[in-house]
N, C-alpha and C positions, 0 to 999 in steps of 0.2 A: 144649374151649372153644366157646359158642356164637357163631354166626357174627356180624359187624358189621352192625349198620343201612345202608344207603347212606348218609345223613350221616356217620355215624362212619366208614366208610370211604373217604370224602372228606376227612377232616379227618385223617385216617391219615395219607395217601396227601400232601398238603399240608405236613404236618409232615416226611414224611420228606424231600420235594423243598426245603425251605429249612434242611435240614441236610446232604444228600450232594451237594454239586453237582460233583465233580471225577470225571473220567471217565478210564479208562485201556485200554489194550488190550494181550492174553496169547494168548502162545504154542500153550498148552494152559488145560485145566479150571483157573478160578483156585479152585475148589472154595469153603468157608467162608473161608478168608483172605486168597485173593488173589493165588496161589501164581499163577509161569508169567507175571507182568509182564512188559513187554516192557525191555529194557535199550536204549533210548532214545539216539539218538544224539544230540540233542539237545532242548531244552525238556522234556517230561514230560506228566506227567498236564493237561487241560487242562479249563478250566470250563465248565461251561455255566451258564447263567440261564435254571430253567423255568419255562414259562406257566403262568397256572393250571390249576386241575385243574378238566375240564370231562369231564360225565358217568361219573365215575368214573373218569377217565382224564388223563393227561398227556403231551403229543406233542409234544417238542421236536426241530424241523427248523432245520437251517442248517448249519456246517460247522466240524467239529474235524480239524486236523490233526497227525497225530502222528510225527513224525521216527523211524525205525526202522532198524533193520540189517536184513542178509541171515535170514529165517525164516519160516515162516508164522502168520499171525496169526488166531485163531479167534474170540477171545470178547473182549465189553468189560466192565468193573468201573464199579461204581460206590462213590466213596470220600466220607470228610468232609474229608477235606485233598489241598494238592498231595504232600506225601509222607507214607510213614507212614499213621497215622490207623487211621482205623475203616472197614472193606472191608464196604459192605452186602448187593452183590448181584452175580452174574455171570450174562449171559447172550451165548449163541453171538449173531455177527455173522451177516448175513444170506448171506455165502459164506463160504467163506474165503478170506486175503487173501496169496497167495504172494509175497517179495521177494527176488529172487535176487540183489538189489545194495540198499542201503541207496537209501531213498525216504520218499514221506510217503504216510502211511495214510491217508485220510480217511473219518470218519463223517457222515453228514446227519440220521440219521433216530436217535430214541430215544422210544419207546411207554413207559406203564410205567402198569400198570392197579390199581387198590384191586382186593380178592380177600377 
């Protein structure tokens, strides 16, 4: 398949952020489905609202907290619903997040570039 214009990759990249906005965080690789969620000790997956897409790209900062039990937590998901749904994408968090006691996770930062 030949590659996207910049336009069309923007307007990709647009379409995909006002349909995945729920975000989650896994254990391990959530691979293509999703696999390795976290079992949540309370609340769940949580949304965000992204900015536009600017230079190809889209960077939403601010803070999601996620209620977890005792594990480590490697990678975050991106979904179309609070549960369930359609798993679009996983990528490792920027360390990883060991809890040896049930806490809250928090993410800030979420890059996500047209390609």
């Amino acid at each position: 398949m030949p590659s996207l214009g910049l336009t069309a990759q923007d307007n990709a990249l647009t379409d995909f952020i006002g349909r995945y906005t729920w975000i989650s965080v896994h254990t391990g690789d959530p691979g293509a489905t999703g696999a390795n969620e976290a079992a949540y000790t309370s609340g769940g997956r949580q949304q965000v609202s992204w900015p536009a897409v600017v230079s190809h790209q889209v960077a939403w900062v601010g803070q999601l907290t996620f209620l977890v039990p005792i594990g480590t937590y490697l990678y975050y998901g991106i979904w179309d619903s609070a549960s369930g749904g359609v798993f679009a994408n996983g990528q490792l968090l920027d360390a990883s997040r060991p809890f040896l006691a049930a806490g809250a996770l928090q993410l800030n930062l979420i890059i996500l570039a047209a390609q």
